[in-house]
N, C-alpha and C positions, 0 to 999 in steps of 0.2 A: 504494500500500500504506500502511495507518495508521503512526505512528509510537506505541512504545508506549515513555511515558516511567519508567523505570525508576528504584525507591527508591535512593539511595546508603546501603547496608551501612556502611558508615564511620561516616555522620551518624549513622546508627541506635546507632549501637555508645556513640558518644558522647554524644547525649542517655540514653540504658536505663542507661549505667554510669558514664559524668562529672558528669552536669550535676545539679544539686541546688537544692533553693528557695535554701537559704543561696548558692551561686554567684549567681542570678539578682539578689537582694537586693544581694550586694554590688557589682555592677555598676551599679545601679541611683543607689547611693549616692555612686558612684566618678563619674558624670555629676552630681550635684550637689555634691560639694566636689574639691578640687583635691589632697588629700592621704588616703593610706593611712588614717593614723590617725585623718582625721575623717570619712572614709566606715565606716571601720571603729566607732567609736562610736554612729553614726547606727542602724548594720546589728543596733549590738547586741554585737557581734564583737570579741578583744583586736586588738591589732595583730599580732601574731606569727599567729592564727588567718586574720587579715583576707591576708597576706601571703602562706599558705600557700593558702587557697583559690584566690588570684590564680594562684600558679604551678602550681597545677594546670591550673587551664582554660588556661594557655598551653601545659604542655608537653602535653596532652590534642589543641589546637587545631594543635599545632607552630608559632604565628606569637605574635610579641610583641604581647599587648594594651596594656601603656603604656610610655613612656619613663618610666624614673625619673629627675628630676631632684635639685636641692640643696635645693630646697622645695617638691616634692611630687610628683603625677605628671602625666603627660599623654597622651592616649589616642591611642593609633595609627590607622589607618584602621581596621582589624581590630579595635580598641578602640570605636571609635566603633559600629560595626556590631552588636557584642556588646552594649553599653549599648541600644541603642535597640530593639534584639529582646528583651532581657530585661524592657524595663520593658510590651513590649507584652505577651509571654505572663504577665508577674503581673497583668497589666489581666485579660487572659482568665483567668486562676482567681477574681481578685475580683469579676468579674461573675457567674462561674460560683456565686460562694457568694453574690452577693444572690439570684440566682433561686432557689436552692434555701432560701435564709432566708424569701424574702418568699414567694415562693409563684409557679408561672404561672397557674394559674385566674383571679386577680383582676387580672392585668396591674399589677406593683406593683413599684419599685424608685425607680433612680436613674439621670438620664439625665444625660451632660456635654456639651452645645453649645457650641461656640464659633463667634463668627461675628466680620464684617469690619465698620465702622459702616456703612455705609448699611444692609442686610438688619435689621442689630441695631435698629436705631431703628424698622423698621415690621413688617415682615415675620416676626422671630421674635417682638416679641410675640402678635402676631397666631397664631402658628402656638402657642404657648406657651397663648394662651388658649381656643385649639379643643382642646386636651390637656387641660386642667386642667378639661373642659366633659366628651371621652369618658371619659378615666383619669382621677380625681381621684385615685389613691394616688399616681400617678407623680409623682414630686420631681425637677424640672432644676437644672442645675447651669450657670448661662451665662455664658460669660466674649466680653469682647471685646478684640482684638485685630488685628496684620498676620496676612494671608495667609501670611504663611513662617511664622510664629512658629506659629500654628492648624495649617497642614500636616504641620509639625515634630510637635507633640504629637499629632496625629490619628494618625499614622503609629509613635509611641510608643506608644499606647494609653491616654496621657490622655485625650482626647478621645473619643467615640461616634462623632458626626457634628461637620462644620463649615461655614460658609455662608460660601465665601471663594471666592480665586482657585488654580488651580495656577498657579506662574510656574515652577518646574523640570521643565520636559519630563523629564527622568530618572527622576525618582519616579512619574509618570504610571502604569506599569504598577500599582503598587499600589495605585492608588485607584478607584472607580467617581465620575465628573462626572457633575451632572445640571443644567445650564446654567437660570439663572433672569433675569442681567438685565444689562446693557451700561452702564448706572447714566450716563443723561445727564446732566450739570453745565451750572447755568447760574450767572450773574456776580452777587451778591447784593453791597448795598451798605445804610449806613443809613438809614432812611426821610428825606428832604430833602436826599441829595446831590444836587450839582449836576447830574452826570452824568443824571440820569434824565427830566432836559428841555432836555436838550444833543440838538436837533433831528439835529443832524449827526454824532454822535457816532460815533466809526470807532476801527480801530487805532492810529492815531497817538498818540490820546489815550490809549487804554488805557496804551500803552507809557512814555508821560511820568508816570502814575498810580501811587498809593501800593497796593502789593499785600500780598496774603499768600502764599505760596508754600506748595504742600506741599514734603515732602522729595525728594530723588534717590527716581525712580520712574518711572511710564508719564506720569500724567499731568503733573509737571515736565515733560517732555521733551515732550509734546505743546503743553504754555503756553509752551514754548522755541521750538521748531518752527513754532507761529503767528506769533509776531512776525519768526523769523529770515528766513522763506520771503516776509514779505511785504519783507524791506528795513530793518528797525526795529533797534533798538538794543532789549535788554532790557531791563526796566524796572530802574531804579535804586534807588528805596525799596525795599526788599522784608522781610516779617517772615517769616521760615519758619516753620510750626508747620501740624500736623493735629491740635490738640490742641481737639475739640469744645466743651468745657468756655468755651472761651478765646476764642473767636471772635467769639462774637455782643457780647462786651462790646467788643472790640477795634476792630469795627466801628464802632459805635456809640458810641466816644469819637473820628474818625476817619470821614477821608474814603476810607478803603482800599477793596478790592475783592477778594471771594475765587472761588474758581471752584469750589461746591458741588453736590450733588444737592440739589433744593430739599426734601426730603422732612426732610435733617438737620438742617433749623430751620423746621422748618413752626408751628412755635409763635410764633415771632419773625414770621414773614411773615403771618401769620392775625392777629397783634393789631395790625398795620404797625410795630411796629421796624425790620422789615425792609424791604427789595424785591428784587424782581429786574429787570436791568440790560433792558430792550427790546433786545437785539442777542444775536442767536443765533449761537453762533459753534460748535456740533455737536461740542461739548467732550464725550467721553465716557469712560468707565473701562474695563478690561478684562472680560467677562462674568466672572459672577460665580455660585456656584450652589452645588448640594450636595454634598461628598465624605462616601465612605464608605471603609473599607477591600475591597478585593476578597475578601482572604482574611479576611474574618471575618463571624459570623456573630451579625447583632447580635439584641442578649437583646429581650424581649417592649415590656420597656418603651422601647428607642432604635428598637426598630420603628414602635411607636406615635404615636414621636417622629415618625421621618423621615413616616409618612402625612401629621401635623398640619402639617409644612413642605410638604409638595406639596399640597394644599390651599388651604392661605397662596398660594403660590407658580402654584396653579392649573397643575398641571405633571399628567397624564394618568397612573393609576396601573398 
């Protein structure tokens, strides 16, 4: 027999007669400062008004949305849940008012991508300039960043779409994946290190070697895990940093060695600053692809979008 899921009366009662754009706003505001009084300026709102609306949607909700402390607030679970709902349905009315500003006939607006660095360096421009070729009104809005930080916002309603990884199995139900790439890494070094006509060259060396390390992650632990499994001591020099920008000079004053997608300096490898190391060692990243929200229904122009990335992406529409 079906199961037929039934609206909860309560909820209903409480969005038709509690909830108000000024609630939504002040929550909104309440996630980017740490205090009543400067989410309350932000909103618009005195303090005493900012205060009162708070206690409504708590005694409305019946659970405490933040602890008050002696310098400011801080969001409860229940807190934290109400911020990140409220900044996604003000997402959805402000989409809702570019499309009726711009118009849907002409496929026209603003679309916010976020993606992960590797996808970012080849694959959304790519996707960005088959858009700009179908839709030229449509305006992107591209930022880059981590995967948690991109899923965070996506899930907030900053974001559209984003070209990253899930890592929190939990949030999983709210998103639609659409897997694009397993993102190989190989060992790049400066063009005339020694290493690159060291006939013999193996892990032992690797591990005596000047590196660069990304942060606590998958692949840390996977460059931990090669040397730990074969016997090795971890390497000793080591610079931490993913910081793009930073790299190729780093290299290149420096005998180090980083463990990249070759795609993310293919400028450096194409003019030879770079190289890449001759020893395959099947260093790979976590797949990587495109989130969407499940529950929402994206506007003409992040539709256009998401086509231009599976394209890019060569992924079956």
């Amino acid at each position: 027999m079906p199961v037929t899921l039934m609206s909860d009366p309560n909820a209903n009662r409480f969005i038709r007669t509690h909830l108000k754009v000024r609630h939504l706003t002040l929550l909104v505001e309440l996630g980017r400062h740490d205090s009543i009084a400067q989410a309350a300026e932000a909103a618009g709102l005195t303090q005493p008004a900012a205060s009162k609306l708070l206690g409504e949607l708590e005694y409305a909700l019946g659970v405490p949305l933040f602890q008050r402390l002696p310098r400011g607030v801080e969001p409860t679970e229940y807190g934290r849940i109400m911020m990140r709902r409220a900044g996604a349905a003000l997402a959805e009315m402000d989409a809702a008012h570019q499309e009726v500003q711009q118009g849907l006939a002409g496929v026209a607006g603003r679309v916010r991508l976020g993606a992960v660095l590797t996808p970012a360096a080849q694959l959304v421009p790519d996707a960005v300039q088959r858009l700009s070729v179908s839709h030229p009104r449509v305006q992107v809005a591209a930022t880059v960043d981590t995967s948690k930080v991109l899923v965070e916002q996506l899930r907030a309603g900053e974001l559209d779409l984003a070209v990253a990884r899930i890592l929190d199995p939990a949030v999983a139900p709210e998103l639609r994946f659409e897997p694009i790439s397993d993102e190989p890494h190989s060992l790049i070094v400066r063009a005339g290190h020694p290493w690159l006509v060291h006939a013999g060259l193996g892990l032992a060396e690797l591990a005596a070697g000047s590196w660069i390390f990304p942060p606590a992650g998958m692949l840390r632990e996977r460059l931990t895990a090669l040397f730990l499994n074969h016997g090795l001591e971890l390497p000793q020099d080591v610079l931490e940093t993913m910081a793009l920008p930073m790299i190729p000079a780093l290299l290149e004053s420096s005998d180090r060695v980083v463990a990249l997608p070759p795609v993310l300096v293919r400028p450096y490898l194409d003019t030879g600053r770079l190289a890449v190391l001759p020893l395959a060692l099947d260093l790979r990243g976590d797949v990587y692809g495109i989130i969407t929200r499940r529950q929402h229904q994206l506007s003409p122009a992040a539709a256009a979008m998401l086509d231009a990335l599976r394209d890019a992406a060569r992924i079956p529409r």
